[in-house]
TORLUM-699149 format. One line per 5 residues: number of its first residue (from 0); for each residue y, z, x of N, C-alpha, C, O. Coordinates in steps of 0.02 Angstrom, whole numbers, plus 50000, padded with zeros to 5 digits. Each point is the difference from the previous one (the first is absolute). Last residue first. Example, Ala and Ser with C-alpha at 12.3 -4.5 7.8 and 13.67 -1.06 7.14 Angstrom:
2
1> 49888 50354 50642 50059 50003 50042 50055 50037 49961 50055 50008 50025 ~ 49659 49988 49990 50059 50000 49955 50060 50000 50045 49999 50033 50052;
This chain:
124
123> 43669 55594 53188 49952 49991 49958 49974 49940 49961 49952 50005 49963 ~ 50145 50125 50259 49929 49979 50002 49976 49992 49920 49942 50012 49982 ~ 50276 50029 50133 49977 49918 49989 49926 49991 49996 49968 49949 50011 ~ 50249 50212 49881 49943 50015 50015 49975 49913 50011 50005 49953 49961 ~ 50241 50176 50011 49958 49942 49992 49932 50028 50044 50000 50037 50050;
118> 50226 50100 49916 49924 49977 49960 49951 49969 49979 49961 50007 49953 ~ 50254 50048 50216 50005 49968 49939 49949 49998 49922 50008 49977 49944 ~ 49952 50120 50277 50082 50014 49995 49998 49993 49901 49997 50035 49950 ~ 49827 49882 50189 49995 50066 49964 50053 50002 49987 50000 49985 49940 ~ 50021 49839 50178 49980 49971 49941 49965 50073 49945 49992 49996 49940;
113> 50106 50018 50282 50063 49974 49954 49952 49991 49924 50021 50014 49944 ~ 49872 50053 50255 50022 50050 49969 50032 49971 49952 49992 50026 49945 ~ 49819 49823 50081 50051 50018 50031 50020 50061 49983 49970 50023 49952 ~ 49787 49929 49986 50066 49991 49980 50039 50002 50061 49972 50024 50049 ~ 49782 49869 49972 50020 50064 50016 50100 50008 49970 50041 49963 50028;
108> 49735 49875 49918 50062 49994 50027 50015 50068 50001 49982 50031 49950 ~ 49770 49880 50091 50021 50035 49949 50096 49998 50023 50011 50006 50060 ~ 49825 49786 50001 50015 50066 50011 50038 50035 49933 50025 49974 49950 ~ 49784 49841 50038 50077 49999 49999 50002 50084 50020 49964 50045 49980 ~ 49829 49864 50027 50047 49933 50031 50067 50025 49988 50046 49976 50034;
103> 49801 50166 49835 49978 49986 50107 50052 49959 50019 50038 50025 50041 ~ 50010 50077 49702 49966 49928 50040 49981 50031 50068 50039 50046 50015 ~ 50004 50191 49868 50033 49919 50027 49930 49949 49992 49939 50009 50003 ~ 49960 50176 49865 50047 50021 50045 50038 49926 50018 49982 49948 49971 ~ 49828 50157 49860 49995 49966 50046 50042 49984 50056 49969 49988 50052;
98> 50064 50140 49756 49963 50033 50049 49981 49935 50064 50003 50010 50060 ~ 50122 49928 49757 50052 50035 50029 49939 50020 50058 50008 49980 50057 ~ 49926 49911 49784 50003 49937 50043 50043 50055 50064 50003 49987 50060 ~ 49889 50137 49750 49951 49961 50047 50035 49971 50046 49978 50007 50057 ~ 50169 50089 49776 49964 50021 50044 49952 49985 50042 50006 50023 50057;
93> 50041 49826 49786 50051 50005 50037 50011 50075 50047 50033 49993 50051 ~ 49784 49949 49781 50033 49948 50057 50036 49999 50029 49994 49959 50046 ~ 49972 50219 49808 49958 49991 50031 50006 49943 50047 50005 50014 50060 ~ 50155 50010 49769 50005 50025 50059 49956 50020 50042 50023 50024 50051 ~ 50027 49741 49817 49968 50096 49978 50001 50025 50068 49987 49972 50053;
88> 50130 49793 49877 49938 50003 50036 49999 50101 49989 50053 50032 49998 ~ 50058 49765 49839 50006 50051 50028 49932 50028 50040 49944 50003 49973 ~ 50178 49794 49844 49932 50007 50072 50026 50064 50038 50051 49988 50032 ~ 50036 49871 49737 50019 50034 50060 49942 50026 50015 49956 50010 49958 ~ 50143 49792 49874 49963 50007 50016 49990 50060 50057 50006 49967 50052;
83> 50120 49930 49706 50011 50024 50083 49924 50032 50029 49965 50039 49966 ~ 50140 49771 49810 49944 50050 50014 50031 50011 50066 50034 49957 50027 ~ 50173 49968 49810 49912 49976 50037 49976 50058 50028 50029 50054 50007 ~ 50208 49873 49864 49945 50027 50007 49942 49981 50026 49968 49950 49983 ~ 50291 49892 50036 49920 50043 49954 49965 50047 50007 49976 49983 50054;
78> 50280 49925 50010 49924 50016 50032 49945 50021 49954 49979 50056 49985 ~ 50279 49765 50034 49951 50035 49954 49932 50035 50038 49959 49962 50026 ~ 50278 49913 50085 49928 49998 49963 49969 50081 49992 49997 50052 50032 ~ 50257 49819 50054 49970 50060 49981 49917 49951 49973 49994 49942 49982 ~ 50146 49966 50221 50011 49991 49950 49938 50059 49936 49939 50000 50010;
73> 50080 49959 50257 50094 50037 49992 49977 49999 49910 50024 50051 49974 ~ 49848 49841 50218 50036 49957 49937 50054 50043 49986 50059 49984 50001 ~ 49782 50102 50129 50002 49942 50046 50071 49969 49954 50050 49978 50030 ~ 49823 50207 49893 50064 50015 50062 50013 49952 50022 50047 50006 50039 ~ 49924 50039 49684 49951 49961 50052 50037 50031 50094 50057 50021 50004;
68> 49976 50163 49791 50031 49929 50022 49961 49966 50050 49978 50030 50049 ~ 49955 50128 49735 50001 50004 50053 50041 49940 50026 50004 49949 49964 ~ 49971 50216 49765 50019 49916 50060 50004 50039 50072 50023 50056 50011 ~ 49793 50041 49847 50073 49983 49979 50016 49954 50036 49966 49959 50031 ~ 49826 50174 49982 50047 49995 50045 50079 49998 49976 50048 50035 50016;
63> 49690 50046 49881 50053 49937 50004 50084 50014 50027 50045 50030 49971 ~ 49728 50105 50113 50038 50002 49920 50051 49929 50023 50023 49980 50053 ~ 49726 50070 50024 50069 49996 50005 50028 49976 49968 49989 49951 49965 ~ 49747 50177 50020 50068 49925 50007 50055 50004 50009 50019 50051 49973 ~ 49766 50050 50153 50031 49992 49946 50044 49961 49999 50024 49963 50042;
58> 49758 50148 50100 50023 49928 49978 50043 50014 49965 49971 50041 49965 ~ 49885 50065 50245 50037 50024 49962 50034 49928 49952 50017 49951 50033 ~ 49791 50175 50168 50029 49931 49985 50039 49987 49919 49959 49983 49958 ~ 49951 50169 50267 50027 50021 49947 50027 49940 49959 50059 49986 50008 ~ 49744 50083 50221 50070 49990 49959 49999 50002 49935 49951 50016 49966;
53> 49872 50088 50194 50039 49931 50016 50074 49977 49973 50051 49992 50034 ~ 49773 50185 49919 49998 49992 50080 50038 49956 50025 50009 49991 50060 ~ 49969 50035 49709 50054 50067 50025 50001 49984 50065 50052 50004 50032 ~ 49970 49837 49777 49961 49991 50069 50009 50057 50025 50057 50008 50023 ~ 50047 49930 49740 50005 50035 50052 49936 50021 50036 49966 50049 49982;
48> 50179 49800 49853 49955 50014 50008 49993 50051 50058 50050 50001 50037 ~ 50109 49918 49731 49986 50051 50067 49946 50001 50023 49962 50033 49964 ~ 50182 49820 49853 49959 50002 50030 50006 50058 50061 50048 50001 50040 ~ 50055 49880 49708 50024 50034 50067 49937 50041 50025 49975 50043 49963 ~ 50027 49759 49834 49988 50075 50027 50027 50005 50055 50003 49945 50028;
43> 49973 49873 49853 50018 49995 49950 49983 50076 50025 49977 50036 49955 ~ 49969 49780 50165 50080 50000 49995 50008 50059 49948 50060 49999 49985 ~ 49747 49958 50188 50001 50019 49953 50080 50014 49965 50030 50054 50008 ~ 49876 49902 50238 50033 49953 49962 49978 50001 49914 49983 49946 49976 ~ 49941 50232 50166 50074 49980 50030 50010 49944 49963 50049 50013 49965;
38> 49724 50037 49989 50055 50069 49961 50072 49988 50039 50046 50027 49970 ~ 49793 49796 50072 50007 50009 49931 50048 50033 49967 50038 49987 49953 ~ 49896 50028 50288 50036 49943 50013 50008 50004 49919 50060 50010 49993 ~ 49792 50131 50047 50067 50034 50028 50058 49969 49998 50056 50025 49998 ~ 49716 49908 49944 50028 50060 49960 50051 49996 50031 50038 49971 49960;
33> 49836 49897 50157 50046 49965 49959 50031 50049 49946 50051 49982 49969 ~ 49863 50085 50229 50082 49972 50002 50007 49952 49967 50046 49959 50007 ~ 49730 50183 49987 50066 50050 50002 50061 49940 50003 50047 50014 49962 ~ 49766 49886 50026 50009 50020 49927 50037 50041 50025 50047 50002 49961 ~ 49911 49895 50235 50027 49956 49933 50012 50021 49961 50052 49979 49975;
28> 49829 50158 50156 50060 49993 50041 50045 49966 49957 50053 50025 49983 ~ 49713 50012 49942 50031 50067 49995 50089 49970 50027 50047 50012 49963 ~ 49793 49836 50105 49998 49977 49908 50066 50064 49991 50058 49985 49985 ~ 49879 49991 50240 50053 49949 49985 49994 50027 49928 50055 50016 49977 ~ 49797 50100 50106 50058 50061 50021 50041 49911 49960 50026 50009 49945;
23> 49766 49926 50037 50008 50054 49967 50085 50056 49999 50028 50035 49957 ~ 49875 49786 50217 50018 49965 49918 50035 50058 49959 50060 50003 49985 ~ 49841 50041 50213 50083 49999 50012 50016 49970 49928 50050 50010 49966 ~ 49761 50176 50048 50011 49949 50019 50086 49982 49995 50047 50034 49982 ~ 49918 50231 50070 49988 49952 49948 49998 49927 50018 50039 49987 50046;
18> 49995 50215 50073 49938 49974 49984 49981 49934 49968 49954 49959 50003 ~ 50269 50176 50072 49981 50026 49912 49890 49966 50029 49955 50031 49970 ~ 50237 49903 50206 49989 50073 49995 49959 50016 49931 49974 50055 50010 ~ 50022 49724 50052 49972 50040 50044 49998 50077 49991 49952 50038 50006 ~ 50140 49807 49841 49920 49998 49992 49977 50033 50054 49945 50027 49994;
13> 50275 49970 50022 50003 50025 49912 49911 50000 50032 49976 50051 50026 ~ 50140 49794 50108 49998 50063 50038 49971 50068 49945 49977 50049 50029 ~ 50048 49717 49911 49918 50039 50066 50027 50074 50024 49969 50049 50023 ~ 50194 49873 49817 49927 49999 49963 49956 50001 50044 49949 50031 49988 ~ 50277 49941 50089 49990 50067 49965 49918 50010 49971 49969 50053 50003;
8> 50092 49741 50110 49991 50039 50042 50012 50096 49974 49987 50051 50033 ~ 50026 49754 49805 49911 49978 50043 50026 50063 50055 49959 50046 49992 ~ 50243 49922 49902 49968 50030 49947 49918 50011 50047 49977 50055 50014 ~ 50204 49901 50174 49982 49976 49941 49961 50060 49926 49989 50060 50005 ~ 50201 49964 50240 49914 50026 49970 50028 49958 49915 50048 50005 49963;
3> 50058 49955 50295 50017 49996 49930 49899 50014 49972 49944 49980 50014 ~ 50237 50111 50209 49931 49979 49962 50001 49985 49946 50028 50040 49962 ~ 50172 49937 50242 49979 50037 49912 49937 49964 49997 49988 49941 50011 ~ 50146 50112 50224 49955 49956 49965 49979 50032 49934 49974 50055 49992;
């Protein structure tokens, strides 16, 4: 079952730990993701933000392609340049999720010899 956490369920949770009213943590919460939402869709810079506890959110442009072929059609088109967007989670998070250990519900798969043999690893 996925929990879906809203903007309202970051902000009580923000006013509980800081003190602060909830209006107050929303005003601070808005003005951080409309800065952030400004400096990523800013065409005219390549962007690095970096969340250290969190992530790494990265923007540039792509270089014009040249001719690509449609796949359905078989017939050449043109690719343009455009903005890329990449999301990288920091290795603080991802140590965290590691310490936490398996799902419960799913066993851990134990290799075959054949599958050391070979080098397949199935716990990743």
């Amino acid at each position: 079952m996925v929990r879906n956490v809203v903007k309202r369920d970051l902000v009580e949770q923000a006013s509980q730990r800081c003190g602060e009213s909830m209006a107050r943590c929303a005003k601070v919460l808005d003005a951080l993701l409309q800065v952030t939402r400004d400096m990523l869709v800013n065409p005219h810079e390549d962007v690095r933000i970096e969340l250290r506890e969190i992530c790494i959110i990265e923007t540039k442009a792509s270089g014009y392609k040249g001719k690509a072929r449609n796949p359905r059609t078989g017939e050449p088109m043109a690719v343009p340049s455009h903005r890329i967007t990449r999301i990288r989670v920091t290795k603080t998070i991802k140590d965290a999720q590691r310490m936490i250990g398996p799902i419960k519900d799913q066993p851990i798969a134990t290799p075959t010899p054949d599958d050391v043999e070979k080098g397949r690893d199935q716990n990743r």
